[in-house]
C-alpha positions in Angstrom: 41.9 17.1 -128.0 39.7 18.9 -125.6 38.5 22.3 -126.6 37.8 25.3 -124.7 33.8 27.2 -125.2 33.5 30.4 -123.1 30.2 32.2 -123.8 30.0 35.9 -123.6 28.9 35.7 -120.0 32.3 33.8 -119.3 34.6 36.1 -121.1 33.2 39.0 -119.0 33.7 37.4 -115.8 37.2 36.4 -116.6 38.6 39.1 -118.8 38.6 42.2 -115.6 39.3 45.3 -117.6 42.3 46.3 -115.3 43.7 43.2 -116.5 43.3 43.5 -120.3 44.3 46.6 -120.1 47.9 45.0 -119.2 47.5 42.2 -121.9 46.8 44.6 -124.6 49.9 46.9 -123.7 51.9 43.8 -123.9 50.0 42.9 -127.4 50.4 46.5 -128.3 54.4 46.3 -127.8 55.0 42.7 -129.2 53.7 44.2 -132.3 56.1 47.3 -132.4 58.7 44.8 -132.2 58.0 43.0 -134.9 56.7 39.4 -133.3 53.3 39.9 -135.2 52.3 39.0 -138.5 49.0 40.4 -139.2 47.9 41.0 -142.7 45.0 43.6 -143.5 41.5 42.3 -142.5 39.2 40.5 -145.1 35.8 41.6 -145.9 33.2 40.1 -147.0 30.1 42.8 -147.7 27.5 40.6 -150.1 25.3 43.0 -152.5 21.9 43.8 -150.0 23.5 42.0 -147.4 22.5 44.1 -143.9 25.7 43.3 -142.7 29.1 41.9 -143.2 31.4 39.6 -142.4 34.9 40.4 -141.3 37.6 37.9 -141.4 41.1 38.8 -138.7 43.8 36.5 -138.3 47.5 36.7 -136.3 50.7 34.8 -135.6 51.8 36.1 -132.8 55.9 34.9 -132.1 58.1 35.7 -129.0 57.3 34.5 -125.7 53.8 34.0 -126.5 53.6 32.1 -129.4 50.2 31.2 -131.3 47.8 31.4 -133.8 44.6 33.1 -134.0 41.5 34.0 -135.9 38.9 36.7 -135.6 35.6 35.7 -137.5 32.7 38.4 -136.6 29.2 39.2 -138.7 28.9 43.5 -138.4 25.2 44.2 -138.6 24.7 48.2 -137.6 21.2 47.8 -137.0 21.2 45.0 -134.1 20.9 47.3 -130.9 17.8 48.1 -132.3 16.6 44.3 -131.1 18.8 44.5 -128.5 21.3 42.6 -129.8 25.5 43.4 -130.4 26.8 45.0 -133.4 29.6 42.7 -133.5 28.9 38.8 -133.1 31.3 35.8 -133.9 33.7 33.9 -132.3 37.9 34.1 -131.7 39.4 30.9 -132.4 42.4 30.1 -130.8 44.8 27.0 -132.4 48.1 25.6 -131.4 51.5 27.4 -132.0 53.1 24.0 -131.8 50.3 21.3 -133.8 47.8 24.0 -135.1 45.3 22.0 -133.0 42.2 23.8 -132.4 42.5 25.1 -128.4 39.7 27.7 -127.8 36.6 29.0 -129.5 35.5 32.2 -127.6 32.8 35.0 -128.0 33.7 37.7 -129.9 31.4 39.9 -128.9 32.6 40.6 -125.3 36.4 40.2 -126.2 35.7 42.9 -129.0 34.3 45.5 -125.7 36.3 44.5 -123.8 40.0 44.5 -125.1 38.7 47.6 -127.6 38.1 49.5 -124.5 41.5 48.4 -123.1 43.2 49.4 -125.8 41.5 52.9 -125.5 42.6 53.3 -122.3 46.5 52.2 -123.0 46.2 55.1 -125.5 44.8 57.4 -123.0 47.2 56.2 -120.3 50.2 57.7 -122.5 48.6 60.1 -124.6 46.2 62.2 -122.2 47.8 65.2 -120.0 48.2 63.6 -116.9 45.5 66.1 -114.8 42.7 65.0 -117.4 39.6 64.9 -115.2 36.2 65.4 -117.7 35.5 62.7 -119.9 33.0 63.1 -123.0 31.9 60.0 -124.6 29.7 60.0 -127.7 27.6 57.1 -128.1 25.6 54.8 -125.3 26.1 51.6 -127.0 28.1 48.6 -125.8 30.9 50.5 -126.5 30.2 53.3 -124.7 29.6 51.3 -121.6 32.9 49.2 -122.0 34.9 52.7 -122.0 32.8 54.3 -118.9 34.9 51.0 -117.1 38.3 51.4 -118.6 39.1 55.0 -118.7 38.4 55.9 -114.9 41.3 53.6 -114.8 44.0 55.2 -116.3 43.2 59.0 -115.1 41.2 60.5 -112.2 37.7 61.3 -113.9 35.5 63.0 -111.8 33.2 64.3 -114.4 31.1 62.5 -117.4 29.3 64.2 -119.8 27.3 61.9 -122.5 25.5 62.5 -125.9 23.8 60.5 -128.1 20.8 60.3 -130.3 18.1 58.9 -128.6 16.8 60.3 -125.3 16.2 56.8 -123.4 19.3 55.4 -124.4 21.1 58.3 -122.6 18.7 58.1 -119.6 19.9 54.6 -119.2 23.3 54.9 -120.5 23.6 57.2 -117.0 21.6 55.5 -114.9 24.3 52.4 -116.4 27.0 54.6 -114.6 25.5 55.9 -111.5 25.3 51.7 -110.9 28.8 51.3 -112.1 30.4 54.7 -110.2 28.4 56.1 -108.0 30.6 59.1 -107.0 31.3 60.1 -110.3 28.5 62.6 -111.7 27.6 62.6 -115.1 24.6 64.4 -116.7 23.1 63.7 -120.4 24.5 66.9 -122.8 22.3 68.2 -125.4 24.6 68.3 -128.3 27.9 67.0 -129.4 29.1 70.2 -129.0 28.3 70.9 -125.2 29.6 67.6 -124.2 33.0 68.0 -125.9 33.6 71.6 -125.3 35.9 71.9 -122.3 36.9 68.4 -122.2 40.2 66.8 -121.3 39.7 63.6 -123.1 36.5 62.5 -125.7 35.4 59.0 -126.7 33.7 58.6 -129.7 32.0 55.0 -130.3 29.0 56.1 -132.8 27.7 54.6 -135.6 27.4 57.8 -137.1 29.1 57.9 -141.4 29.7 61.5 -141.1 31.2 63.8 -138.7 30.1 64.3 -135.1 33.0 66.2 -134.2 34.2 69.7 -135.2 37.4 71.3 -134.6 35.7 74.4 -133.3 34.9 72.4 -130.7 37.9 70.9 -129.0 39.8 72.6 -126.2 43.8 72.9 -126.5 45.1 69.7 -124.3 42.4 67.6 -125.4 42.8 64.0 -126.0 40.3 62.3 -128.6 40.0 58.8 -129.3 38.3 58.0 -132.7 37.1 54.4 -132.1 33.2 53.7 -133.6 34.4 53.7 -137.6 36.3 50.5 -138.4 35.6 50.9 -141.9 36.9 53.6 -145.2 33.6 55.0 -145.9 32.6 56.3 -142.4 34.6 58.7 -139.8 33.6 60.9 -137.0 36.0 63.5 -136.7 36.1 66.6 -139.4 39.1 67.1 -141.7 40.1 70.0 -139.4 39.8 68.2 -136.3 42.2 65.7 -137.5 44.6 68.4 -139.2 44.7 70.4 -135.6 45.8 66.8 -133.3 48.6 65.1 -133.7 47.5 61.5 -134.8 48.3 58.1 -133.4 47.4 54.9 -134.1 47.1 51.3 -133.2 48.6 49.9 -136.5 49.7 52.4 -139.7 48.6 50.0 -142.7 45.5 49.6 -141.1 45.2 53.3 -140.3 45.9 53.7 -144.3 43.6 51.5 -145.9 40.5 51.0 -143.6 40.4 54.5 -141.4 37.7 56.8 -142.8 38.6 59.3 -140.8 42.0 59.5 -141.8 41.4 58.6 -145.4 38.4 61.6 -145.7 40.9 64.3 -144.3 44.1 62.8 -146.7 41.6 62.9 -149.6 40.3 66.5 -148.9 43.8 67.7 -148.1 43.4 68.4 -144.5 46.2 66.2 -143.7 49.0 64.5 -145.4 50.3 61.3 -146.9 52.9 61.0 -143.1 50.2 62.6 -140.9 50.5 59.2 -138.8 53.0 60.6 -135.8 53.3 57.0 -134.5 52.0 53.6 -133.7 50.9 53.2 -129.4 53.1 50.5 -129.5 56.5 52.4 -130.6 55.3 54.7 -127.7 54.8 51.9 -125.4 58.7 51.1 -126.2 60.5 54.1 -126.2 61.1 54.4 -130.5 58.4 57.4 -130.7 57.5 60.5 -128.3 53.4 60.8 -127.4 52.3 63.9 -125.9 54.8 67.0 -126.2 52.6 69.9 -124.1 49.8 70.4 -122.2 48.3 72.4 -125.4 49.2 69.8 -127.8 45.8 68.6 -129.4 46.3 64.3 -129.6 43.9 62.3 -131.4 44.2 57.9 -131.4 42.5 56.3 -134.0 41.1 53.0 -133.4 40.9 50.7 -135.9 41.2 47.0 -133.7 43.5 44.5 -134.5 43.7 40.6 -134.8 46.6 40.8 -132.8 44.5 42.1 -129.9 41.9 39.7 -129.9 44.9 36.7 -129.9 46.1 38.2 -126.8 42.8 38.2 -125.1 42.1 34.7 -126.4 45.5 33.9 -124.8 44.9 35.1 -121.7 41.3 33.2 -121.1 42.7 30.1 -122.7 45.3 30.0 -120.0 42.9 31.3 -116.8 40.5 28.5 -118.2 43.1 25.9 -118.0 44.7 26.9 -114.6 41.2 27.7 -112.9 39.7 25.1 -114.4 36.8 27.2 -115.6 34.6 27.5 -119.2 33.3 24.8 -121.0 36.0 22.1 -122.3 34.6 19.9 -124.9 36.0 16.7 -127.5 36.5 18.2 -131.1 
């Protein structure tokens, strides 16, 4: 059986953020409903190993039937030689044989549908005249959420921080190319790029916090997205007490957030802080946003479920376009 190879190249060119955007609000819902099975991520973390290796696989039933695995190597220190964070491959088998279909770059589905998902959270979560976005970070990340926010609200102001002074330099020079109408200027601190914003992105590398409550303006929307793991976080214990907290999956939320697990263990927050999944939103079982003061925080951990979907989606545009590479396995 012929098998589909996209290279991260390909997956950008045919994965449009406006239209993963779409495929992860339909992931997002099909997993509300129950047409999911997705257990916990595995990880492998070797002793002195500079990285690790995370393992995410999905069933995914319904209309859209199919199997899927995530396998992706996490090495924090790669942008430093210019390379991802996040590098694997999504394989993509049969619902129907369990015949190996696809095998597709993780790396660019990981931007790209985590970005997606960011924005289906901000699309229902953020007050609907949100205008200045804040995002902490200027890695890949960072870049794949300068393209998908703009589309879910009118942003006409950015305001970046990070570490390191060329990365911001070219992080903004990165969106004058991208949006050249939208001005955005290089913060000094955390703190001045957050304060007065209407909805922050944090995509850091950072272990401890880089945002304080003292910070955050009533109406603000945060989403939490550069953790994936228990021992790191970037919101305070306070910040996540004062916001009401949703999620892309609770069990994940519970075992793997640092940011939520930090504020449970130091009693900012309790046991059912977890107001509800985006998906129960999505469908009508839970309520997101109740004021334009309310404080609303989503956490993102990223699923298996949402790298399927985006597998999915190429696998079929391959097929009917006729594009990627197809090859005998």
């Amino acid at each position: 059986m012929p098998i589909l190879i996209l290279s991260h190249d390909q997956v950008q060119a045919m994965l449009p953020m406006a239209e993963c955007i779409e495929v992860m609000e339909k992931a997002l819902v099909d997993l509300a409903r129950g047409e999911v099975f997705q257990p916990l991520r595995t990880i492998l973390r070797p002793s002195g190993a500079k990285g690790f290796l995370g393992l995410m696989p999905a069933y995914r039933a319904g209309d859209s039937p199919g199997f899927g695995l995530k396998e992706v190597c996490v090495f924090p220190g790669n942008p430093v030689i210019g390379l991802d964070t996040h590098l694997g491959a999504v394989l993509l088998h049969s619902p129907h044989t369990g015949e190996l279909q696809a095998v597709i770059n993780a790396s660019a589905i990981t931007v790209i549908r985590t970005a997606a998902v960011t924005a289906v959270a901000t699309r229902v979560l953020a007050r609907q005249d949100a205008a200045v976005l804040a995002i902490i970070g200027t890695g890949a990340q960072a870049l794949g959420h300068l393209r998908s926010i703009p589309l879910v609200r009118n942003i006409r102001e950015l305001r970046v921080a990070g570490r390191d002074r060329v990365r911001n330099e070219r992080f903004v020079e990165s969106s004058a190319q991208m949006m050249p109408h939208l001005p955005a200027r290089i913060c000094t601190s955390v703190e001045e790029a957050v304060s007065g914003a209407d909805i922050i992105v944090t995509v850091t590398s950072s272990s401890e916090p880089v945002l304080k409550r003292e910070w955050i303006s009533p109406g603000a929307h945060i989403n939490l997205v550069g953790s994936s793991v228990a021992t790191a976080r970037e919101a305070d214990g306070a910040t996540m007490a004062a916001g009401s907290l949703f999620v892309d999956r609770r069990e994940s939320v519970e075992n793997e957030s640092g940011d939520y697990l930090f504020a449970l263990r130091e009693g900012a927050i309790d046991a059912g802080a977890v107001q509800a999944e985006i998906g129960e939103v999505l469908t009508g079982a839970a309520s997101g946003r109740s004021d334009d003061r309310e404080i609303t925080i989503f956490k993102s951990l990223g699923l298996a479920i949402e790298d399927l979907a985006a597998a999915q989606f190429l696998y079929e545009k391959a097929r009917q376009t006729k594009q990627g590479t197809w090859a005998d396995f």
